[in-house]
N, CA, C and O atoms as CSV, one atom per row, in Angstrom:
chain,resi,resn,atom,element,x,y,z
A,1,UNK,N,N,-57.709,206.920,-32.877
A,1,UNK,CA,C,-59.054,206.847,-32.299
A,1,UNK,C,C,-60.024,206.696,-33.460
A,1,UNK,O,O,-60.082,207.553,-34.342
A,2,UNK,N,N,-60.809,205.574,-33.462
A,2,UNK,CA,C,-61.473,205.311,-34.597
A,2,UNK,C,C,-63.098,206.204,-34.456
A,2,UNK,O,O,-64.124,205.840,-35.030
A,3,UNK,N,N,-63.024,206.939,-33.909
A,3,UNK,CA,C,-64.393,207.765,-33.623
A,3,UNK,C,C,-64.525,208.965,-35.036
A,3,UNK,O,O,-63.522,209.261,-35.685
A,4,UNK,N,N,-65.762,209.493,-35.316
A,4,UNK,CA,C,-65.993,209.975,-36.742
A,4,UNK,C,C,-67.466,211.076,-36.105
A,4,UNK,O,O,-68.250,211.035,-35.158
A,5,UNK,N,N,-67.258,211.795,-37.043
A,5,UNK,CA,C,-68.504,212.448,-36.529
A,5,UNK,C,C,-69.854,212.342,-37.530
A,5,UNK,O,O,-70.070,212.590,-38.716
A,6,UNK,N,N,-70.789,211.740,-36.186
A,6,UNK,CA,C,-72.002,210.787,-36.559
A,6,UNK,C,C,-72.286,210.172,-35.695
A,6,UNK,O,O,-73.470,209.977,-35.420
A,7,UNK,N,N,-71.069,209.558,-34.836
A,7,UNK,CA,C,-71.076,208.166,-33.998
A,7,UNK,C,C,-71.784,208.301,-32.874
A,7,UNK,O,O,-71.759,209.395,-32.311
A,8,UNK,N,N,-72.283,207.602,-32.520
A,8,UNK,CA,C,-73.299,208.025,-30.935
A,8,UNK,C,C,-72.687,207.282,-30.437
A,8,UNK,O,O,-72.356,206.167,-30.841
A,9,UNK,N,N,-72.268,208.196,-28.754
A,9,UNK,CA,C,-71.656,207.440,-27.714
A,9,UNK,C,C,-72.802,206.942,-26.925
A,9,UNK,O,O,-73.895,207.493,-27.058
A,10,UNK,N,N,-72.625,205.794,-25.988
A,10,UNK,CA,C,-73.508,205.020,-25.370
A,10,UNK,C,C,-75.210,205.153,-25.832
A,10,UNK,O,O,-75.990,204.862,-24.925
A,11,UNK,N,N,-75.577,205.399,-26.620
A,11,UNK,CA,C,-76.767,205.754,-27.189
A,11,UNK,C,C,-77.394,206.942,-26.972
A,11,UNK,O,O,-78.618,207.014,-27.083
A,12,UNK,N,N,-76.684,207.947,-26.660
A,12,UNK,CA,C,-76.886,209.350,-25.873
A,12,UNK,C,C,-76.295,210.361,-26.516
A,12,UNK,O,O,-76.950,211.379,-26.739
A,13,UNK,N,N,-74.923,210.252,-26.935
A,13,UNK,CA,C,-74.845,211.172,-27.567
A,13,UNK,C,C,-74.238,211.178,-28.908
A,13,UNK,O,O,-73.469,210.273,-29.233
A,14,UNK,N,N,-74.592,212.328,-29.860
A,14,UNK,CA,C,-74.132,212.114,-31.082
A,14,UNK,C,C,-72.987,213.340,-31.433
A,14,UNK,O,O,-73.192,214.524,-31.166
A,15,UNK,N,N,-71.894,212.888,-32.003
A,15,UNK,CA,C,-70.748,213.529,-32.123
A,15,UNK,C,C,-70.698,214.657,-33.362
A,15,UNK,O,O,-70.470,214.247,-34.500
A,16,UNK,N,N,-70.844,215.611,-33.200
A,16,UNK,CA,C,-70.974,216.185,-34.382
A,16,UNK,C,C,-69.473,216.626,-34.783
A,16,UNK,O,O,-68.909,215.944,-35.639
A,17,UNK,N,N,-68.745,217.799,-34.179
A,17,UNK,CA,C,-67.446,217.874,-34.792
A,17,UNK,C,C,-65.937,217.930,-33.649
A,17,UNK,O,O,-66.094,218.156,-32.449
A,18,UNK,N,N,-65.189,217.802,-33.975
A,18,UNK,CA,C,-64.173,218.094,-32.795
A,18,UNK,C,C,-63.523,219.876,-32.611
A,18,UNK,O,O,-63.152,220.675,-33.471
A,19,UNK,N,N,-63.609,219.990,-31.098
A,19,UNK,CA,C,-63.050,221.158,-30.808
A,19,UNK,C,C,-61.511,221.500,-30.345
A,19,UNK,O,O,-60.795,222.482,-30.152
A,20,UNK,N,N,-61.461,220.139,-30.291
A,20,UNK,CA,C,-59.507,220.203,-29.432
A,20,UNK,C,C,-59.232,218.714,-29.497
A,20,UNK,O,O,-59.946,217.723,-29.346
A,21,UNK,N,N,-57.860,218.911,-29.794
A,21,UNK,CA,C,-57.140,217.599,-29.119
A,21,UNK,C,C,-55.664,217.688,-28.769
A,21,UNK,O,O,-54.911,218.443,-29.383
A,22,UNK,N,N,-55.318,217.017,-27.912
A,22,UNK,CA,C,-54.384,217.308,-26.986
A,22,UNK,C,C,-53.874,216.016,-26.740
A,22,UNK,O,O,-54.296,215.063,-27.394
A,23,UNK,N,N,-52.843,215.851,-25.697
A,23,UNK,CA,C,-52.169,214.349,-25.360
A,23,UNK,C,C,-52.933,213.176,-25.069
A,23,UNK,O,O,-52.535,212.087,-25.481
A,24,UNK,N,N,-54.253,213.302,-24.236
A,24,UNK,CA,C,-54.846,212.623,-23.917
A,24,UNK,C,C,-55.972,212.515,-24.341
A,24,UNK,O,O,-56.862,211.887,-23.768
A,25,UNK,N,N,-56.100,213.187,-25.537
A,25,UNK,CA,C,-57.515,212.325,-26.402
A,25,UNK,C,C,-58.260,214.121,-27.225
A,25,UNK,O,O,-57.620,215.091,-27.632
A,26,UNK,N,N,-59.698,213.906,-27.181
A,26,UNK,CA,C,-60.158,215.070,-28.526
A,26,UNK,C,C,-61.492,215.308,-27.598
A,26,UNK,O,O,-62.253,214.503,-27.060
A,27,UNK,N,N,-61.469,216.460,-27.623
A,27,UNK,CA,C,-62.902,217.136,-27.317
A,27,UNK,C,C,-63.639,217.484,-28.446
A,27,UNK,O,O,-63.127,218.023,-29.427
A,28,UNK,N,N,-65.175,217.112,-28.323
A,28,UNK,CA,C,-66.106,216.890,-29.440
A,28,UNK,C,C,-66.803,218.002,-28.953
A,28,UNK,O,O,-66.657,218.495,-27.835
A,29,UNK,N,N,-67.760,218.476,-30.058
A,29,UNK,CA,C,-69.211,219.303,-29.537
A,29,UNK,C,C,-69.932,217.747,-30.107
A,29,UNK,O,O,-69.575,216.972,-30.995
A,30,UNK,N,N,-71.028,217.725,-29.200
A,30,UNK,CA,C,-72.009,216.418,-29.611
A,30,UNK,C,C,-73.478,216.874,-28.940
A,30,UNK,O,O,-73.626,217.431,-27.853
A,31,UNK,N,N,-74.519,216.483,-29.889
A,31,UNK,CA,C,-75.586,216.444,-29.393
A,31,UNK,C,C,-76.083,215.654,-28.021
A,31,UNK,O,O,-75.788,214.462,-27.929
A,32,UNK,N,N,-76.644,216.131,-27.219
A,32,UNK,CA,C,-77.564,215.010,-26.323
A,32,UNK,C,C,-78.582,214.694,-26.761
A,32,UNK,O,O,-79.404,215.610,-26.773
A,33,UNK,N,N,-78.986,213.563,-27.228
A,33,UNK,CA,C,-80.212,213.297,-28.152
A,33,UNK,C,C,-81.281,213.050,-27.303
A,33,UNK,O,O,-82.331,213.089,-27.944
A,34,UNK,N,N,-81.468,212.784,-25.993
A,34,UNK,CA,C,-82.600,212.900,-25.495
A,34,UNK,C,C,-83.045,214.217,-24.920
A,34,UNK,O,O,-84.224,214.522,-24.741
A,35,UNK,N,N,-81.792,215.123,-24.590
A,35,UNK,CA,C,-82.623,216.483,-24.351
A,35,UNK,C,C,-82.389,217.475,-25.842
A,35,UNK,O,O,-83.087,218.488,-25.836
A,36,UNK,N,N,-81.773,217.350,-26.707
A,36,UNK,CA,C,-81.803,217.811,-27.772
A,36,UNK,C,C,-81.317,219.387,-27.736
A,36,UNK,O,O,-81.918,220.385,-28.133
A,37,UNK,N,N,-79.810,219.243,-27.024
A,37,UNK,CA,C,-78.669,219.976,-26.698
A,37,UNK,C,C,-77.846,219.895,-26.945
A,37,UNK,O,O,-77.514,218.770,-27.321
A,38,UNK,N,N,-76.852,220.940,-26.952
A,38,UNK,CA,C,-74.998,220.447,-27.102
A,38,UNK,C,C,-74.476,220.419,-25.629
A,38,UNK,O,O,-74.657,221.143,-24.650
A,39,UNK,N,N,-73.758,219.292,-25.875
A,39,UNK,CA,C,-72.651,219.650,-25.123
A,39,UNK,C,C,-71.437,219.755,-25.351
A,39,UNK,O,O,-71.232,220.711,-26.099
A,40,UNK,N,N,-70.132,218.996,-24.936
A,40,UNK,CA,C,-68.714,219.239,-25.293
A,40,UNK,C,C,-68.571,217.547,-24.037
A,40,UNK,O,O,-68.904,217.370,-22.866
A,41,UNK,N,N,-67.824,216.513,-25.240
A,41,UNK,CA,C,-67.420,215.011,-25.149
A,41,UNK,C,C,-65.909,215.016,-25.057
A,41,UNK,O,O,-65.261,215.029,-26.104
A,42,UNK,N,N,-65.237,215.007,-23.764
A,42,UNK,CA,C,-63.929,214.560,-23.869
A,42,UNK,C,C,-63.402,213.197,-23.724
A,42,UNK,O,O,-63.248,212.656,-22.629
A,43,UNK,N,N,-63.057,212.513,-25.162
A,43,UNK,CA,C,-62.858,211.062,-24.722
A,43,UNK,C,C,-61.189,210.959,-25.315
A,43,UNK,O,O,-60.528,211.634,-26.105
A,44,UNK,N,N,-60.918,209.733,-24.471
A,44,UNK,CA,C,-59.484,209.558,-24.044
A,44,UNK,C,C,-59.011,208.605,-25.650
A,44,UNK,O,O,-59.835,207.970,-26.309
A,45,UNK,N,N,-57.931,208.695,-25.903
A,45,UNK,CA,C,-57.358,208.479,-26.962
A,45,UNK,C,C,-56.794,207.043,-26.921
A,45,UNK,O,O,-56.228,206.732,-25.873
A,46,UNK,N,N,-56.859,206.180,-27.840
A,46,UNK,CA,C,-56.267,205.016,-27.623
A,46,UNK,C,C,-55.018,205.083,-27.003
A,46,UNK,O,O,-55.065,204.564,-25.887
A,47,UNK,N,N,-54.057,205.468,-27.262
A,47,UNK,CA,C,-52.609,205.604,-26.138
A,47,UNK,C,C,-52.661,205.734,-24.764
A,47,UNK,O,O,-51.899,205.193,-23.963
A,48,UNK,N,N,-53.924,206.740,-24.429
A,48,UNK,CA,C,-54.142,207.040,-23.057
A,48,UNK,C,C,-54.645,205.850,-22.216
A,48,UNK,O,O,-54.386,205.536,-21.054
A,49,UNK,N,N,-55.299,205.383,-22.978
A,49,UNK,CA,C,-56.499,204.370,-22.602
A,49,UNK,C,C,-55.203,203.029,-22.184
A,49,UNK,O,O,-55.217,202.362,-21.150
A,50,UNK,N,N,-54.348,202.937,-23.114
A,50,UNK,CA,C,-53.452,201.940,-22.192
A,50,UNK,C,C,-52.358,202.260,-21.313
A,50,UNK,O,O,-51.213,201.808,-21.306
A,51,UNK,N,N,-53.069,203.369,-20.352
A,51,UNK,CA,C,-51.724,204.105,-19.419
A,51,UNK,C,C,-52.568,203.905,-18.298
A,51,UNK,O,O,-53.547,204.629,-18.119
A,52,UNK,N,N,-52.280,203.023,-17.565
A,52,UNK,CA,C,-53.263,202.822,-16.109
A,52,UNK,C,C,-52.863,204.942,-15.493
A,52,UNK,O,O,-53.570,205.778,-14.930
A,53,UNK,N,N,-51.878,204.957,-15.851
A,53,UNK,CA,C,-51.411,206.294,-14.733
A,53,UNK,C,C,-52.712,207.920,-15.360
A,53,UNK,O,O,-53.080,208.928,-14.757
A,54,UNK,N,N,-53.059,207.312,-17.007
A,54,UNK,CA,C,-53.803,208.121,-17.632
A,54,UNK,C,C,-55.117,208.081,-17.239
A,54,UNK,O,O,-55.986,208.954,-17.244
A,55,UNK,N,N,-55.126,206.677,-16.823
A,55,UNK,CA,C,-56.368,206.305,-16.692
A,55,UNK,C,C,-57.166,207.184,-15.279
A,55,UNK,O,O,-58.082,208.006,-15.248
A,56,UNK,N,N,-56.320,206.554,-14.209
A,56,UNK,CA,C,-56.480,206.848,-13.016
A,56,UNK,C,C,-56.502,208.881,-13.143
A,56,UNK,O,O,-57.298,209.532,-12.466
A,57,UNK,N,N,-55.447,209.577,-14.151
A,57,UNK,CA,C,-55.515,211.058,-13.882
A,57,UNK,C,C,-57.213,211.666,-14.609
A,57,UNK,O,O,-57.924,212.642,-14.369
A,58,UNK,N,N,-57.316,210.445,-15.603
A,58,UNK,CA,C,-58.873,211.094,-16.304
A,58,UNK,C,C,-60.331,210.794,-15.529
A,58,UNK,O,O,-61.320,211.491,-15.758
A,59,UNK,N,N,-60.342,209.830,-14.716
A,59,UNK,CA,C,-61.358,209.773,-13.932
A,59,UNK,C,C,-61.107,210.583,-12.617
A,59,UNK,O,O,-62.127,210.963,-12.042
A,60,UNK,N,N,-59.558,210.997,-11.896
A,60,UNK,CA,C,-59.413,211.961,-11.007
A,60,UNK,C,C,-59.835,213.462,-11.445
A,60,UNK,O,O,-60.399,214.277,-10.715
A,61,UNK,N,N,-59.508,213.624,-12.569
A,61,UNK,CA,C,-59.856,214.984,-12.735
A,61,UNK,C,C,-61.570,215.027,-13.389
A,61,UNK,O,O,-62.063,216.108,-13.708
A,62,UNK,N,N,-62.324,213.763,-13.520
A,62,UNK,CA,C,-63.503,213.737,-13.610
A,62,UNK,C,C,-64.069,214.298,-12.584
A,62,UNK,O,O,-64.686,215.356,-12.705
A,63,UNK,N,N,-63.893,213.449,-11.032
A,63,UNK,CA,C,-64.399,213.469,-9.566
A,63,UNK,C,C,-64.002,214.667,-9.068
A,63,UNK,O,O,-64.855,215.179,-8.343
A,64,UNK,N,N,-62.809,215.414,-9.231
A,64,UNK,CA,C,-62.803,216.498,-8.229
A,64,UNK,C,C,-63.262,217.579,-9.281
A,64,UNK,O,O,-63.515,218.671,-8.774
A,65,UNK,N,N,-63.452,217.470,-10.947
A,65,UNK,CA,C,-64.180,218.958,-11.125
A,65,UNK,C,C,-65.607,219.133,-11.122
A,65,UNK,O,O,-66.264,220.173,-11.124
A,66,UNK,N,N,-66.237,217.029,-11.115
A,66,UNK,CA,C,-67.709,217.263,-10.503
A,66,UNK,C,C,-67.522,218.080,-9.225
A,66,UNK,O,O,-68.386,218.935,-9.031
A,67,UNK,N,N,-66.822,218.000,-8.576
A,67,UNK,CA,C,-67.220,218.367,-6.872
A,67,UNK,C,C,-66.738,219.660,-6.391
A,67,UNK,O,O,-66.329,220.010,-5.284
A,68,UNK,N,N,-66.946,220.528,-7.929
A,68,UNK,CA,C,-66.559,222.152,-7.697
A,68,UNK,C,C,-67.637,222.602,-8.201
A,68,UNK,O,O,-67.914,222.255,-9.350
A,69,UNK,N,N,-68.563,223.528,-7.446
A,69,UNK,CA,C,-69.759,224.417,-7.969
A,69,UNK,C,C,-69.185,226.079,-7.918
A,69,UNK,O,O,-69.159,226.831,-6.944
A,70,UNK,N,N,-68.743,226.342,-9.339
A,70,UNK,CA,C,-68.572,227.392,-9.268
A,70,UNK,C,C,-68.370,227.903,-10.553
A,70,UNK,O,O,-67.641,227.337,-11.367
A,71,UNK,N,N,-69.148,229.247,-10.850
A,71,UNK,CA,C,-69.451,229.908,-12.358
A,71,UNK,C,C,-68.343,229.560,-13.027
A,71,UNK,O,O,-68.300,228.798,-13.993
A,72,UNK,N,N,-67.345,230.180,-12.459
A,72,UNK,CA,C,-65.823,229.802,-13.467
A,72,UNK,C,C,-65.234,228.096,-13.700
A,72,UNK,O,O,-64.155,227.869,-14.248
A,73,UNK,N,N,-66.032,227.144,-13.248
A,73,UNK,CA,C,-65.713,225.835,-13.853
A,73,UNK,C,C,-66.557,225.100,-14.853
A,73,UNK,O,O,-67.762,225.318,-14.977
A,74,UNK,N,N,-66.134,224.545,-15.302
A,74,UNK,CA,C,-66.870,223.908,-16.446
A,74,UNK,C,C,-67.676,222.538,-15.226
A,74,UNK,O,O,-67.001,222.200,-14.254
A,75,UNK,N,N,-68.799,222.024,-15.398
A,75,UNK,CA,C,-69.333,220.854,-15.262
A,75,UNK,C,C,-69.302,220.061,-15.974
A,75,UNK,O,O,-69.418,220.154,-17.196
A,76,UNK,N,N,-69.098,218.905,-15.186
A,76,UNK,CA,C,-69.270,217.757,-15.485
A,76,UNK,C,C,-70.447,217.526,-15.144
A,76,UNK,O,O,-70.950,217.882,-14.078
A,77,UNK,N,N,-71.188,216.680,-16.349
A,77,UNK,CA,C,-72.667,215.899,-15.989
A,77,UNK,C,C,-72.584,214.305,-16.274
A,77,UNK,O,O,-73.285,213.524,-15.631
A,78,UNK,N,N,-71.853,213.955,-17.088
A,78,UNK,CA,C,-71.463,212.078,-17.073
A,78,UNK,C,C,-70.032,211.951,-16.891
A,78,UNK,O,O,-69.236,212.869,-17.088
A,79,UNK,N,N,-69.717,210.721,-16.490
A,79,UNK,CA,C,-68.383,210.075,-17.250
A,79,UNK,C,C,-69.442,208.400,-17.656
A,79,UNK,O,O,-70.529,208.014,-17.227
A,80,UNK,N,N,-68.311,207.704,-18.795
A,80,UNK,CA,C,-68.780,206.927,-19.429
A,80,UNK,C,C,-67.608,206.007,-20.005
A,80,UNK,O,O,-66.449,206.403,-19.875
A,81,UNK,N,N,-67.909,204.629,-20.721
A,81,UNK,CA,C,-67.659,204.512,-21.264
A,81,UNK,C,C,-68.401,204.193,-22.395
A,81,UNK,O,O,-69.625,204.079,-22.319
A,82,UNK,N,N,-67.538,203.972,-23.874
A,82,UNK,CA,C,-68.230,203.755,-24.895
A,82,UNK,C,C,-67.984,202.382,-25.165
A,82,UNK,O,O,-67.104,201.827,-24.506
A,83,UNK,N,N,-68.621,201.733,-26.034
A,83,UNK,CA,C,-68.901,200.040,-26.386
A,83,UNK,C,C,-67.650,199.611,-26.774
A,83,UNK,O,O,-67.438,198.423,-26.532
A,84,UNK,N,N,-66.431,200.450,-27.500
A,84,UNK,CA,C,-65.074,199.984,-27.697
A,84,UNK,C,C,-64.085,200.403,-26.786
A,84,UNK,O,O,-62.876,200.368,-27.013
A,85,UNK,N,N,-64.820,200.945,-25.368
A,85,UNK,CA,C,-63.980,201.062,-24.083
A,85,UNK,C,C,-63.258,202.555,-24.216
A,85,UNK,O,O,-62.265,202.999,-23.639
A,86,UNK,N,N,-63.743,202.884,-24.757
A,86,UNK,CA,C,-62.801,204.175,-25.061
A,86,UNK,C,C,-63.801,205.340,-23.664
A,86,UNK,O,O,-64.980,205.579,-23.924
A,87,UNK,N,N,-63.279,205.850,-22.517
A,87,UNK,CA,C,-63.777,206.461,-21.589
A,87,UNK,C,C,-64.262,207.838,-21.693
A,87,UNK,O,O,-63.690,208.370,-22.644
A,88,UNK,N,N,-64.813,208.381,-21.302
A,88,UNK,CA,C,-65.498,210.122,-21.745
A,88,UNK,C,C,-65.925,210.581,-21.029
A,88,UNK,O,O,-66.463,209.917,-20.143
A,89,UNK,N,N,-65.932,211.560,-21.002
A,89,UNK,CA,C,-66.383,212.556,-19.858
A,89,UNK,C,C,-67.782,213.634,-20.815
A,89,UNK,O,O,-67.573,214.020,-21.965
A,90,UNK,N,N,-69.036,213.937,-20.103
A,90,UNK,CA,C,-69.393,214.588,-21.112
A,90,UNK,C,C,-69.541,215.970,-20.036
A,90,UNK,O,O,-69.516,215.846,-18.811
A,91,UNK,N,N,-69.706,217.372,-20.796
A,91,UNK,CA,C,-69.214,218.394,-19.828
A,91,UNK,C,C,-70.225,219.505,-20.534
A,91,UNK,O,O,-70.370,219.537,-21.756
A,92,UNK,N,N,-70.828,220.304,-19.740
A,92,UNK,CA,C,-71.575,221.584,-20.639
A,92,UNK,C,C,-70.651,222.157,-21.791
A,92,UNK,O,O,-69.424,222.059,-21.781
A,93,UNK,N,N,-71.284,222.675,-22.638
A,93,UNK,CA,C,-70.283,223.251,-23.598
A,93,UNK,C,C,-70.387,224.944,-23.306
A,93,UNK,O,O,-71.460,225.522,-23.483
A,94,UNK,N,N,-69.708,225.349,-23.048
A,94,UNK,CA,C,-69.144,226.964,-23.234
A,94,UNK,C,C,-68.919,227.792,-24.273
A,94,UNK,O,O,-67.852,227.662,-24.874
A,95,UNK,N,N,-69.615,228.536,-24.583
A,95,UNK,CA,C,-69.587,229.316,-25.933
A,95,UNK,C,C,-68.688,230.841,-25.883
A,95,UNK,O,O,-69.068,231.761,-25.158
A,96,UNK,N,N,-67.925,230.906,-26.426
A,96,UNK,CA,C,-67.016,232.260,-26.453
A,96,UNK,C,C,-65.625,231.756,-27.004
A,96,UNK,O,O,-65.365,230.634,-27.439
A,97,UNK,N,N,-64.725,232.939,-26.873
A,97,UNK,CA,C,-63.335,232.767,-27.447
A,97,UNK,C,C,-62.566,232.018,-26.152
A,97,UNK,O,O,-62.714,231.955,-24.932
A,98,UNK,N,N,-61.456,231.377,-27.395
A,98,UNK,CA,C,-60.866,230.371,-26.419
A,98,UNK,C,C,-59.301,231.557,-25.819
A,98,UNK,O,O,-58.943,232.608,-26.351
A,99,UNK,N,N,-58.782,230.968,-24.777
A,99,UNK,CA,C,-58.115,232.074,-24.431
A,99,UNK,C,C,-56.910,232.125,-25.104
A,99,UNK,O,O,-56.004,232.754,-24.558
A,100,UNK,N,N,-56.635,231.432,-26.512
A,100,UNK,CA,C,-55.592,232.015,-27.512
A,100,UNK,C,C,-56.261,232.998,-27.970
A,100,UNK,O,O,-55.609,234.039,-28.061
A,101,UNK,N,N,-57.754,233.063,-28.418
A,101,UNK,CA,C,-58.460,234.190,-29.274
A,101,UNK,C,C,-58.033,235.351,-28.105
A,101,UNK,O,O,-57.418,236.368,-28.427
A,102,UNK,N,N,-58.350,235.128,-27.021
A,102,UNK,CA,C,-57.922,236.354,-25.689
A,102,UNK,C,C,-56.834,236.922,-25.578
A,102,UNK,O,O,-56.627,238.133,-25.502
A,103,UNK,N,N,-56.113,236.089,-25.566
A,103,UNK,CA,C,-54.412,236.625,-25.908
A,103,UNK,C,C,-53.975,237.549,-26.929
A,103,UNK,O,O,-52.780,237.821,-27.046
């Protein structure tokens, strides 16, 4: 994934560092530059990006966790893509220990 932190996705947001990555791509903390916030950028990894089956599970699990209102889920506020097609989801960011720190 040729993404770096600096890069602004769709002109909105700016990537500052990564928090995770996993099979299907890297979660960022990134600024929202027009409200001048963080959030947390999950975008899909070149491998994923050529798996129609990846494709179809990252925009499914986009739509059904927009369509859960409830304290214990994370929101979704965009999905997107970026100018080299690479897809993202952008999501509030959550501040606390992750549940290895819990463990």
């Amino acid at each position: 994934m040729g993404l770096e932190a600096g890069a602004v996705l769709a002109r909105s947001y700016r990537l500052l560092h990564t928090i995770g990555e996993g099979g299907m791509g890297r979660v960022w903390i990134a600024e929202q530059l027009a409200l001048e916030r963080k959030v947390a950028v999950k975008v899909l990894s070149d491998e994923a990006i050529q798996s129609q089956a990846a494709l179809e599970l990252f925009y499914r699990e986009a739509r059904a966790t927009a369509r859960v209102d409830n304290p214990h889920v994370i929101r979704v506020l965009e999905v997107d893509v970026t100018e080299q097609g690479w897809p993202f989801l952008v999501l509030e960011l959550l501040v606390g220990e992750t549940l290895e720190e819990r463990v």
